[in-house]
C-alpha positions as CSV (number, residue, x, y, z in Angstrom):
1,X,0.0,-18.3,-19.2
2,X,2.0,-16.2,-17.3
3,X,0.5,-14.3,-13.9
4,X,1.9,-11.1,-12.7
5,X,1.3,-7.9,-10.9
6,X,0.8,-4.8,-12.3
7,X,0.7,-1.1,-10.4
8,X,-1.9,0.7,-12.0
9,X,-2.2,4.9,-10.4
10,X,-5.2,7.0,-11.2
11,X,-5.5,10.6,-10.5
12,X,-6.3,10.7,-7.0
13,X,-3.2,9.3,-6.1
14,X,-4.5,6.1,-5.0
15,X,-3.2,3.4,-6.0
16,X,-3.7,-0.4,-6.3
17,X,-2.5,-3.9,-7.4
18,X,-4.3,-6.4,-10.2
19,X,-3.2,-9.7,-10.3
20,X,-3.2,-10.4,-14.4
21,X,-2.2,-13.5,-16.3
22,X,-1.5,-13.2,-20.0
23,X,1.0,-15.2,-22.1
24,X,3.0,-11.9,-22.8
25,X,3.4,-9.3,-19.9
26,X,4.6,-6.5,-22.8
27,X,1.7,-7.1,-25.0
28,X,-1.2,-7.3,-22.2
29,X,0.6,-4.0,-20.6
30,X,0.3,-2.2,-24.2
31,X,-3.4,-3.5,-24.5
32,X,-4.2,-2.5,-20.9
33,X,-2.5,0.9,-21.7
34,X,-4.6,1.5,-24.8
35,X,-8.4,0.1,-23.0
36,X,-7.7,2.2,-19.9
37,X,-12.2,2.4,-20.1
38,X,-12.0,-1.1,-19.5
39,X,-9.3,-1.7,-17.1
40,X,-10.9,1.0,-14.7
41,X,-13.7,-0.8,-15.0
42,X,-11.9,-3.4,-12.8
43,X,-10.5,-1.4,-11.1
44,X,-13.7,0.0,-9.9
45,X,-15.3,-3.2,-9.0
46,X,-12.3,-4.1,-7.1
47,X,-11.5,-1.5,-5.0
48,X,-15.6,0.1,-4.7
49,X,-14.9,3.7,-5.6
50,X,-16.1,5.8,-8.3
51,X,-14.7,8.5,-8.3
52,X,-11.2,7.1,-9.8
53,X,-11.5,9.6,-13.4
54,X,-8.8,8.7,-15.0
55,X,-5.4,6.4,-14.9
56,X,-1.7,8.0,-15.1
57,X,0.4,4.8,-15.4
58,X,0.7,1.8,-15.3
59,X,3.8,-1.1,-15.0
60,X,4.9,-4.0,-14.0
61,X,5.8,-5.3,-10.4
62,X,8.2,-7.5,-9.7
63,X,9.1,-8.3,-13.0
64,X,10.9,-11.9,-13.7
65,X,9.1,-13.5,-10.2
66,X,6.1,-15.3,-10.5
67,X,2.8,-14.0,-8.5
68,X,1.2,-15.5,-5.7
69,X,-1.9,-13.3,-5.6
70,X,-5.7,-14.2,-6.4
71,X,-6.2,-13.3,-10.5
72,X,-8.2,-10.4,-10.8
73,X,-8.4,-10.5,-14.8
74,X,-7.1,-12.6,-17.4
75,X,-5.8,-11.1,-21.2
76,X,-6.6,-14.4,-23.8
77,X,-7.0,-13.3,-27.6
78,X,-7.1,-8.8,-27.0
79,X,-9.6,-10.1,-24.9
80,X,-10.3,-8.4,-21.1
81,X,-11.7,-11.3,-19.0
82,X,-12.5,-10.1,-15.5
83,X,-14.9,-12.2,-13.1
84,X,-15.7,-14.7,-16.4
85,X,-17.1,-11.8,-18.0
86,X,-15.2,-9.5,-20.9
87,X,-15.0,-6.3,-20.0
């Protein structure tokens, strides 16, 4: 699978990096996009504030090089796998 970066910017104007691997960036970006519940839900554990409400955008970084950051959720089968567990 492929392992890339993504931005994601909720509406405090924080914002944050997620290391995901998927076997198509477009299709995990669209699924993330749609399960925002979920993906905050990572989001939360990883950076330890909830207060985050909701999520304005979110893309690609660095798009065509590969990642060298720890994997903070995998997308296998529609699936949200973060910390072994689907979210």
């Amino acid at each position: 699978m492929k392992k890339f970066k993504i931005e994601c910017n909720w509406t405090e104007y924080h914002s944050g990096e997620l290391t995901v691997e998927a076997n198509d960036p477009r299709k995990a970006i669209e699924l993330l996009k749609m399960e925002q519940n979920r993906l905050l839900e990572i989001l939360i554990d990883k950076y330890a504030n909830e207060t985050f409400s909701s999520l304005s955008d979110i893309s690609v970084l660095n798009k065509g090089k590969k990642s060298t950051g720890k994997i903070d959720a995998v997308i296998k089968n529609n699936n949200i796998i973060h910390d072994d567990k689907i979210i």
